[in-house]
N, CA, C and O atoms as a printed pandas DataFrame, in Angstrom:
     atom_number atom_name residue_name chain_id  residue_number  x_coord  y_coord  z_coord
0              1         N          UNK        A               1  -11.618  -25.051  -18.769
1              2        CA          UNK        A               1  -12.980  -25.591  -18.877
2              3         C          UNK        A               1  -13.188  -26.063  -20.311
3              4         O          UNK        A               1  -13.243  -25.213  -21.200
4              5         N          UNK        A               2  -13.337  -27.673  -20.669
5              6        CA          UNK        A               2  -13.248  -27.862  -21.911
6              7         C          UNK        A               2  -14.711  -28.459  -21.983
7              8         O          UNK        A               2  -14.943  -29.402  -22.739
8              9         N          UNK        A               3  -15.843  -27.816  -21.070
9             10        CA          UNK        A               3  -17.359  -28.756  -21.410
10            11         C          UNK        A               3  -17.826  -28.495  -22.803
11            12         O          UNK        A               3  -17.564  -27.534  -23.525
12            13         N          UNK        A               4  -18.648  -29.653  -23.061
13            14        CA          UNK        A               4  -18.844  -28.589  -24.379
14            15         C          UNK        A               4  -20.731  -28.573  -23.943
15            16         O          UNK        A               4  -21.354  -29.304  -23.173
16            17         N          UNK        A               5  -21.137  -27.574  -24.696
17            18        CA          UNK        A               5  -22.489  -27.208  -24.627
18            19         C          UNK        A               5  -23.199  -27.393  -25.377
19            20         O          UNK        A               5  -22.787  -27.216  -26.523
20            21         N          UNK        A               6  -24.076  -27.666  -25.278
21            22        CA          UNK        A               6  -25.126  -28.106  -26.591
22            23         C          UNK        A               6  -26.835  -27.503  -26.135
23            24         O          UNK        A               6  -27.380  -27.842  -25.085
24            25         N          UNK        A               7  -27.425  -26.646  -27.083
25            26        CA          UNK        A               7  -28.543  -26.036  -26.470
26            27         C          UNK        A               7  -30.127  -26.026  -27.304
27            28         O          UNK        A               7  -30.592  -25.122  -27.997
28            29         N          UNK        A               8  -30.577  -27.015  -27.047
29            30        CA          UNK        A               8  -31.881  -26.679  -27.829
30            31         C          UNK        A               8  -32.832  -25.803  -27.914
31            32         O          UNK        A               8  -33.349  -25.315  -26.909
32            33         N          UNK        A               9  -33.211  -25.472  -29.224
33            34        CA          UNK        A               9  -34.090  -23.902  -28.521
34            35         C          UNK        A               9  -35.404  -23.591  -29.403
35            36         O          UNK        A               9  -35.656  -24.424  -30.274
36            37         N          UNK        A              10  -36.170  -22.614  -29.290
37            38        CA          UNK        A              10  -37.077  -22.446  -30.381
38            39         C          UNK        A              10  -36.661  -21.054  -30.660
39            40         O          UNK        A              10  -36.095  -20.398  -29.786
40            41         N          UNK        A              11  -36.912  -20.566  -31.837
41            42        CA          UNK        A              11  -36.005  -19.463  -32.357
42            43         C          UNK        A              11  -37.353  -17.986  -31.638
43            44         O          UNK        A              11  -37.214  -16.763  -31.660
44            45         N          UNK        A              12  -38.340  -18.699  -31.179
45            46        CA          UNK        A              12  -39.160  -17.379  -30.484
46            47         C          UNK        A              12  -39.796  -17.754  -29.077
47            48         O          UNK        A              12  -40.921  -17.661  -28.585
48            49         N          UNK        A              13  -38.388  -18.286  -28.599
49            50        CA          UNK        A              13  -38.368  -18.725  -26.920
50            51         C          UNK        A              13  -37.814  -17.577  -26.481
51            52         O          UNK        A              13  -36.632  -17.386  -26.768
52            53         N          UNK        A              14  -38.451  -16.690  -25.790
53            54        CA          UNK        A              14  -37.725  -16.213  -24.930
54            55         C          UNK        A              14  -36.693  -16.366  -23.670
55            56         O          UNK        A              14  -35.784  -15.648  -23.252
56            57         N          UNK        A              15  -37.233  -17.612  -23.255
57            58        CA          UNK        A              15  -36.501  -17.761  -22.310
58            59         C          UNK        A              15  -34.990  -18.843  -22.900
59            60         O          UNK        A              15  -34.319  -19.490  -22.095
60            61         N          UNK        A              16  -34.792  -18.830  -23.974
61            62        CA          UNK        A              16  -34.045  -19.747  -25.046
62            63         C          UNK        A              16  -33.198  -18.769  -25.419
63            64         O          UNK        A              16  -31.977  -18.923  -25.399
64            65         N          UNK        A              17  -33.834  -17.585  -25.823
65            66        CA          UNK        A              17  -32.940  -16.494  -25.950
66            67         C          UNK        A              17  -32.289  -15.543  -25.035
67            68         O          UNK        A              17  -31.506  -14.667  -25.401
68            69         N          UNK        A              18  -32.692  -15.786  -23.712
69            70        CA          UNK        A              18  -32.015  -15.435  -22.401
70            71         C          UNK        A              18  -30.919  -16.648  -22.257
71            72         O          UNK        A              18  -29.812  -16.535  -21.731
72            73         N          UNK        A              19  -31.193  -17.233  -22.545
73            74        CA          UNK        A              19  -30.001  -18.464  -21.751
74            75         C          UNK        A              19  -28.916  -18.132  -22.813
75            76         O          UNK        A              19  -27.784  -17.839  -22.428
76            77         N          UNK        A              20  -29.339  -18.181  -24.647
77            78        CA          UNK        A              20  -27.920  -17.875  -25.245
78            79         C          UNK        A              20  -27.239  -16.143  -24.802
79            80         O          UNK        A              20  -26.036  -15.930  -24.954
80            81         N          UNK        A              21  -27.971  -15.283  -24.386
81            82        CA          UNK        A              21  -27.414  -13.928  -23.821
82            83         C          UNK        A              21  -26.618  -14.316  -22.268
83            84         O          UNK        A              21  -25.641  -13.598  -22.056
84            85         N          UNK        A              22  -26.828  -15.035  -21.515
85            86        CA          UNK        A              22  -26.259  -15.387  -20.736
86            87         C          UNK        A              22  -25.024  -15.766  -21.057
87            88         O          UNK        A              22  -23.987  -15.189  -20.729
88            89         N          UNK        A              23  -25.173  -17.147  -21.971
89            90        CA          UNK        A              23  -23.684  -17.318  -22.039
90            91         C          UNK        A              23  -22.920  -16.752  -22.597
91            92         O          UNK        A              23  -21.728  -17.053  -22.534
92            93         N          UNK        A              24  -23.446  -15.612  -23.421
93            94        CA          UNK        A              24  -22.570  -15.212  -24.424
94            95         C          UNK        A              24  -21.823  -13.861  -23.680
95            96         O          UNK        A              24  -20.926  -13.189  -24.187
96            97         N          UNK        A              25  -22.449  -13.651  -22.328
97            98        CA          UNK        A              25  -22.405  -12.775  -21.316
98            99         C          UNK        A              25  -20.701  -13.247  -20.643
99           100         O          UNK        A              25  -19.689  -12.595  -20.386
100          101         N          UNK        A              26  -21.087  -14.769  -20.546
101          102        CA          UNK        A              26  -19.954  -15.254  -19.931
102          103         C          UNK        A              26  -18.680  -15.821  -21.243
103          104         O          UNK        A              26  -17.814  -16.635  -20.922
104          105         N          UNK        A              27  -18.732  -15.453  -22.171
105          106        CA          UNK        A              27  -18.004  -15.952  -23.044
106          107         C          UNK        A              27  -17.860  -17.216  -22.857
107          108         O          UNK        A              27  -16.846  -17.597  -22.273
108          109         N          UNK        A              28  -18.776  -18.107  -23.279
109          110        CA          UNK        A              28  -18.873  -19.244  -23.192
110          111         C          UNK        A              28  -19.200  -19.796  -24.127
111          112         O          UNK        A              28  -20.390  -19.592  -24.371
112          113         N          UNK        A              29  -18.527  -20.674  -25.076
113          114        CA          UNK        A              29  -19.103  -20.719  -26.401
114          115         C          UNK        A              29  -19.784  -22.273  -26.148
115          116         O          UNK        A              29  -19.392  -23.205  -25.446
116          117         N          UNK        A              30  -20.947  -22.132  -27.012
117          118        CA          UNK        A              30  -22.192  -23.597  -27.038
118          119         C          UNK        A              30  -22.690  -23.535  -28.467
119          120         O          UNK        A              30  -22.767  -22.541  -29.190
120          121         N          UNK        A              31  -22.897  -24.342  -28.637
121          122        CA          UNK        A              31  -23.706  -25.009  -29.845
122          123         C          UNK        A              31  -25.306  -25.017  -29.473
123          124         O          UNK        A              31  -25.883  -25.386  -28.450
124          125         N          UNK        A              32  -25.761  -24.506  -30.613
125          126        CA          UNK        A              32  -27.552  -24.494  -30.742
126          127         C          UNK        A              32  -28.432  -25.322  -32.083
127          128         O          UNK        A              32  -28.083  -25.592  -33.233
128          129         N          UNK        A              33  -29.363  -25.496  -31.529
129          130        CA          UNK        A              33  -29.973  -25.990  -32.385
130          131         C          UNK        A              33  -31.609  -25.278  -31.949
131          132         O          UNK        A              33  -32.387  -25.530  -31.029
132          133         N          UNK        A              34  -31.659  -24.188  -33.227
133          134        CA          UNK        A              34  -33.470  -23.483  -33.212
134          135         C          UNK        A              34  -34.415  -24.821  -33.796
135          136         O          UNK        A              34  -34.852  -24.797  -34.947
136          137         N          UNK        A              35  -34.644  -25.843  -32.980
137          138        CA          UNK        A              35  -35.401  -26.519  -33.317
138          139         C          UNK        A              35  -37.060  -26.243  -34.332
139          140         O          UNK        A              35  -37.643  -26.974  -35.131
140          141         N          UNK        A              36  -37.257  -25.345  -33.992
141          142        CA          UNK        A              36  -38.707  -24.888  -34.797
142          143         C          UNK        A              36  -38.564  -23.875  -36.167
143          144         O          UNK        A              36  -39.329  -23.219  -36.875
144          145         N          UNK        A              37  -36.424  -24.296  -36.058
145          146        CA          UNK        A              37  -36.353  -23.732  -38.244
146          147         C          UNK        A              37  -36.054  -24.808  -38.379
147          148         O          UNK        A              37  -34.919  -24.625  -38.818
148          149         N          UNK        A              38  -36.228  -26.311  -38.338
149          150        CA          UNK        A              38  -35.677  -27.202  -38.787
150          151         C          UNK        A              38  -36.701  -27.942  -39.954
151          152         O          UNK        A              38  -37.848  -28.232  -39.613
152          153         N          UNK        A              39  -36.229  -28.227  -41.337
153          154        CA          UNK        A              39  -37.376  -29.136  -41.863
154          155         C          UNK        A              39  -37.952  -30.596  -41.142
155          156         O          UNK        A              39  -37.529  -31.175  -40.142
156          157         N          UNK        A              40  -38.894  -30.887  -41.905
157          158        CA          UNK        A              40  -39.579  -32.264  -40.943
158          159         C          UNK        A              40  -38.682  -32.920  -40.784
159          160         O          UNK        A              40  -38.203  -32.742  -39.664
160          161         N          UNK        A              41  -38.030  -33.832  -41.524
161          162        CA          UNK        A              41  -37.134  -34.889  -41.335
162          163         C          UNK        A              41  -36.065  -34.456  -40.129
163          164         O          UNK        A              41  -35.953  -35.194  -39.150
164          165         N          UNK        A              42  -35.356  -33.342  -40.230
165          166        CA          UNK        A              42  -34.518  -33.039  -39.088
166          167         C          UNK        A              42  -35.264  -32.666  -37.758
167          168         O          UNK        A              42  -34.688  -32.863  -36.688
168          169         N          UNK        A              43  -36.344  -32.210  -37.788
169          170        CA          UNK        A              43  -36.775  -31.740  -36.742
170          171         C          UNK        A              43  -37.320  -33.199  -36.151
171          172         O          UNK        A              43  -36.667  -33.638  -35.204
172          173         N          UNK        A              44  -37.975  -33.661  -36.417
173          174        CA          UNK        A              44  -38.028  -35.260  -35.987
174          175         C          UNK        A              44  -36.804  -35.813  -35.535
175          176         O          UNK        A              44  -36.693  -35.720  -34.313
176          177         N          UNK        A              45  -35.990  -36.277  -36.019
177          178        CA          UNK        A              45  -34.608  -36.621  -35.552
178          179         C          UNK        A              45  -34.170  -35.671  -34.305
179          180         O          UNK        A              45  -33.889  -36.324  -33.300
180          181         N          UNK        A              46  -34.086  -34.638  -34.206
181          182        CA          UNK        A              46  -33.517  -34.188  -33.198
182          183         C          UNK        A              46  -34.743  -34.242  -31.871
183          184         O          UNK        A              46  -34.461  -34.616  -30.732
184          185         N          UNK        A              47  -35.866  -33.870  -32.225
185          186        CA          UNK        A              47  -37.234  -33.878  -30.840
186          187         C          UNK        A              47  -36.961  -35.401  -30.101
187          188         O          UNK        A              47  -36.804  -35.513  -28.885
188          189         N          UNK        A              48  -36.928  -36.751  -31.226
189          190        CA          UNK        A              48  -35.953  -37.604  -30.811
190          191         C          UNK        A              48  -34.601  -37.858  -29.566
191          192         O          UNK        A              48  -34.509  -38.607  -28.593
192          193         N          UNK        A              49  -33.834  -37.002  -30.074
193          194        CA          UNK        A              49  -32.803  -36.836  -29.674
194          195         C          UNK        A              49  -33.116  -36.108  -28.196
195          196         O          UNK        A              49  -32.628  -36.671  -27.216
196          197         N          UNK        A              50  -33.949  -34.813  -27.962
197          198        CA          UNK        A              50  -33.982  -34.003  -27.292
198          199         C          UNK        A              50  -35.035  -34.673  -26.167
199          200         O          UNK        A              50  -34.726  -34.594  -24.978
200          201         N          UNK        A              51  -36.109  -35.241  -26.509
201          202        CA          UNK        A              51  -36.574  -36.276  -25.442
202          203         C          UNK        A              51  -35.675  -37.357  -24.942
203          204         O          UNK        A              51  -36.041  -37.772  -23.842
204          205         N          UNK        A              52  -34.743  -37.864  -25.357
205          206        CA          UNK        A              52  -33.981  -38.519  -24.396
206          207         C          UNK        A              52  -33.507  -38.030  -23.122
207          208         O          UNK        A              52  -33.390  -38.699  -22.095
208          209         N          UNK        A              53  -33.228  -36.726  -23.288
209          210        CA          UNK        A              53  -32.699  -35.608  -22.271
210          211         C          UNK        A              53  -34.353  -35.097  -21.475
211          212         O          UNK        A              53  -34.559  -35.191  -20.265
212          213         N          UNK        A              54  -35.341  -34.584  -22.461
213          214        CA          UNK        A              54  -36.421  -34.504  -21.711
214          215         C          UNK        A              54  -36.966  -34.747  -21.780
215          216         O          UNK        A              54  -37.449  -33.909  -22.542
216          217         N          UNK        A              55  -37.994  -35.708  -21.573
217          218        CA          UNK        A              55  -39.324  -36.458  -22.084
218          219         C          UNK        A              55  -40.320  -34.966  -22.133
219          220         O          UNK        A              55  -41.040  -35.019  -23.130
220          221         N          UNK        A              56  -40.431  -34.321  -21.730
221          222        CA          UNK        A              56  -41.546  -33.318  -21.829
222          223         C          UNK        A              56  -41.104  -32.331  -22.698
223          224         O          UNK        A              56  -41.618  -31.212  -22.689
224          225         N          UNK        A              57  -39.895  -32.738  -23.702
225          226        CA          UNK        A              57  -39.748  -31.837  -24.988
226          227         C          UNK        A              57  -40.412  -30.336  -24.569
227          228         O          UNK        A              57  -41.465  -30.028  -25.128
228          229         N          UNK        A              58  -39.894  -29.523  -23.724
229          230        CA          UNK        A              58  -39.706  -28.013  -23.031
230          231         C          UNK        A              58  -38.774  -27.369  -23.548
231          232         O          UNK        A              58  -37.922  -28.199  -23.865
232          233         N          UNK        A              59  -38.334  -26.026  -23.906
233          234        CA          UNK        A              59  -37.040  -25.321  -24.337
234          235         C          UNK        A              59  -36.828  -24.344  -23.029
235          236         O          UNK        A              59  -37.577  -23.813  -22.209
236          237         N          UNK        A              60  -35.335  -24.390  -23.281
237          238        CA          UNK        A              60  -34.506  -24.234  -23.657
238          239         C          UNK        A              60  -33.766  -25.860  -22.736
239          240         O          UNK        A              60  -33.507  -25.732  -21.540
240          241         N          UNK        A              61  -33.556  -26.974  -23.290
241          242        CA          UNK        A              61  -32.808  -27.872  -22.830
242          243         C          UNK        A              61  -31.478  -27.966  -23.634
243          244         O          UNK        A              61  -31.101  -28.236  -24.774
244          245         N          UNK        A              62  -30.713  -27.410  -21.808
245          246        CA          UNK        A              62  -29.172  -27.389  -22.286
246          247         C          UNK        A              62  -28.267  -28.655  -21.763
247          248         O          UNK        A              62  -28.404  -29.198  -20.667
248          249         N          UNK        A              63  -27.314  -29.014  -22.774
249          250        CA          UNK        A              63  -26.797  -30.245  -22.235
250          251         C          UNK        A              63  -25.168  -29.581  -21.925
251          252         O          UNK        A              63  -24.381  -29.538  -22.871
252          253         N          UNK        A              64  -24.755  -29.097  -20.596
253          254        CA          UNK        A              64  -23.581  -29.235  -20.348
254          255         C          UNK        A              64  -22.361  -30.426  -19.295
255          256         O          UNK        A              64  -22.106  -30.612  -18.106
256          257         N          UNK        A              65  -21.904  -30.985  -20.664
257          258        CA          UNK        A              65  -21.056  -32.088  -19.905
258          259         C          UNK        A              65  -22.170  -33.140  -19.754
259          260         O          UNK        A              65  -22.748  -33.762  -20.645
260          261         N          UNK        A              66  -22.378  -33.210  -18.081
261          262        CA          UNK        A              66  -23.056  -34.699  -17.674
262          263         C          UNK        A              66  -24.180  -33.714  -17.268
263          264         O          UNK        A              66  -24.382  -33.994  -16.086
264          265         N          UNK        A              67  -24.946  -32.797  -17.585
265          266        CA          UNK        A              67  -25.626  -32.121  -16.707
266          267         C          UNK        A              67  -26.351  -31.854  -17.817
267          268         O          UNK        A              67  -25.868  -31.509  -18.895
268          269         N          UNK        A              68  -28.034  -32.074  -17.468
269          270        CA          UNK        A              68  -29.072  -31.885  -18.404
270          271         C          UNK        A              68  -29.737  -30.683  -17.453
271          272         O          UNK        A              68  -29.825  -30.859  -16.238
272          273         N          UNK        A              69  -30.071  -29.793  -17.907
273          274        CA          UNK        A              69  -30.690  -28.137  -17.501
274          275         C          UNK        A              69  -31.957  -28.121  -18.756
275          276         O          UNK        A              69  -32.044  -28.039  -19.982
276          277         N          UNK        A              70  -32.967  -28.277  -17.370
277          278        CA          UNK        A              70  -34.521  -27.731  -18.289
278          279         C          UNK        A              70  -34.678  -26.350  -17.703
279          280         O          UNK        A              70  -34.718  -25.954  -16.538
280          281         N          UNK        A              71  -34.751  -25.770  -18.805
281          282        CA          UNK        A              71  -35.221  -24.337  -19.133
282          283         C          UNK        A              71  -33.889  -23.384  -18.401
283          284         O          UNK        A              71  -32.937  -23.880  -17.797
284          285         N          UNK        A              72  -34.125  -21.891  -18.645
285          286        CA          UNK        A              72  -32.690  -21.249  -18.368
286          287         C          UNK        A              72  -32.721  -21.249  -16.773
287          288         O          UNK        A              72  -33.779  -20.867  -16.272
288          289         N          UNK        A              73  -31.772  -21.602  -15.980
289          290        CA          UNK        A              73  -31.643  -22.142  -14.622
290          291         C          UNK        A              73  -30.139  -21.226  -14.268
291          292         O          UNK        A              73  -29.168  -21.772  -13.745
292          293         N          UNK        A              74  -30.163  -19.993  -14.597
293          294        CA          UNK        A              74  -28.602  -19.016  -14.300
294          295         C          UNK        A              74  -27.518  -20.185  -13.307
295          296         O          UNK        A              74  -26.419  -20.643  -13.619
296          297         N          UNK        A              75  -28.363  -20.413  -12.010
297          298        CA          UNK        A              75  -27.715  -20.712  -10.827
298          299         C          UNK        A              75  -27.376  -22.349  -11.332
299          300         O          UNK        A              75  -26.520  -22.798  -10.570
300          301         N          UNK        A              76  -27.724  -23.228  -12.231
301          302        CA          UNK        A              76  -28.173  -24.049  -12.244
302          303         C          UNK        A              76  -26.719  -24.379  -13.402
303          304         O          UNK        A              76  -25.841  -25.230  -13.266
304          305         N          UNK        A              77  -26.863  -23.550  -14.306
305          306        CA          UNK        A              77  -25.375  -23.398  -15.244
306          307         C          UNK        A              77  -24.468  -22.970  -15.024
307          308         O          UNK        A              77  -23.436  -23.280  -15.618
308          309         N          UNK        A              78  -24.545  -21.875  -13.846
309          310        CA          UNK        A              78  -23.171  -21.214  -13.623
310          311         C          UNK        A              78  -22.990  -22.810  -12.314
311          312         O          UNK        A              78  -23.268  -22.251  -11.253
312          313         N          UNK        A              79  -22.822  -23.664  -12.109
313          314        CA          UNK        A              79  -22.686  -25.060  -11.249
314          315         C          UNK        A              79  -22.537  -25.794  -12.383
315          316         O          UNK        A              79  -21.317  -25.899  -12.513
316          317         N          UNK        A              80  -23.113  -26.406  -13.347
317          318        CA          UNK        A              80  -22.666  -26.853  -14.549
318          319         C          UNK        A              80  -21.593  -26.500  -14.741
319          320         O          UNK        A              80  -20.888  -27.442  -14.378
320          321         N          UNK        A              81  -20.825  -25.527  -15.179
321          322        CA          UNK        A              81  -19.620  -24.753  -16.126
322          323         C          UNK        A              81  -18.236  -24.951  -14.826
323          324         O          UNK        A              81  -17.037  -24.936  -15.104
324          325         N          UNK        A              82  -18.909  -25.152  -13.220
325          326        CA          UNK        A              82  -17.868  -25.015  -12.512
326          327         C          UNK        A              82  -17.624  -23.522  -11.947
327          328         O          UNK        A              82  -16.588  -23.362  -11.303
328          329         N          UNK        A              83  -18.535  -22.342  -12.138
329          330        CA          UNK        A              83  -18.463  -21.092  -12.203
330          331         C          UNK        A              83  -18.701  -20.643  -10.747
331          332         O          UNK        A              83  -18.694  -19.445  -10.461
């Protein structure tokens, strides 16, 4: 499994911080971004970035592979990953 993961989050999302315990459950390594420690300039650039994937800028939006996942969706990633 070579997807790679990419996970936007707010650093006092709970449900942002369930999805990285999940994967880390499954040894699954992903990339994060705590969008709400970011200074202005970056945090702009990425909300950017992260509305392309969701227009309703919601956390935890995970991008695995071709598969955009709003909010933590267990059943929804373990089908993403191929699991």
């Amino acid at each position: 499994m070579t997807k790679t993961i990419k996970i936007y989050t707010l650093s006092t999302c709970s449900h942002c911080k369930a999805a990285k315990k999940f994967l880390n459950e499954l040894n699954i390594p992903y990339d994060f971004i705590d969008v709400d420690l970011l200074d202005i300039e970056d945090k702009s650039a990425i909300l950017d970035e992260v509305r392309k994937y969701n227009p309703r800028l919601t956390f935890p939006t995970i991008i695995c592979g071709e598969h955009v996942i709003i909010g933590f969706q267990e059943r929804e990633i373990k089908e993403a990953l191929g699991l």
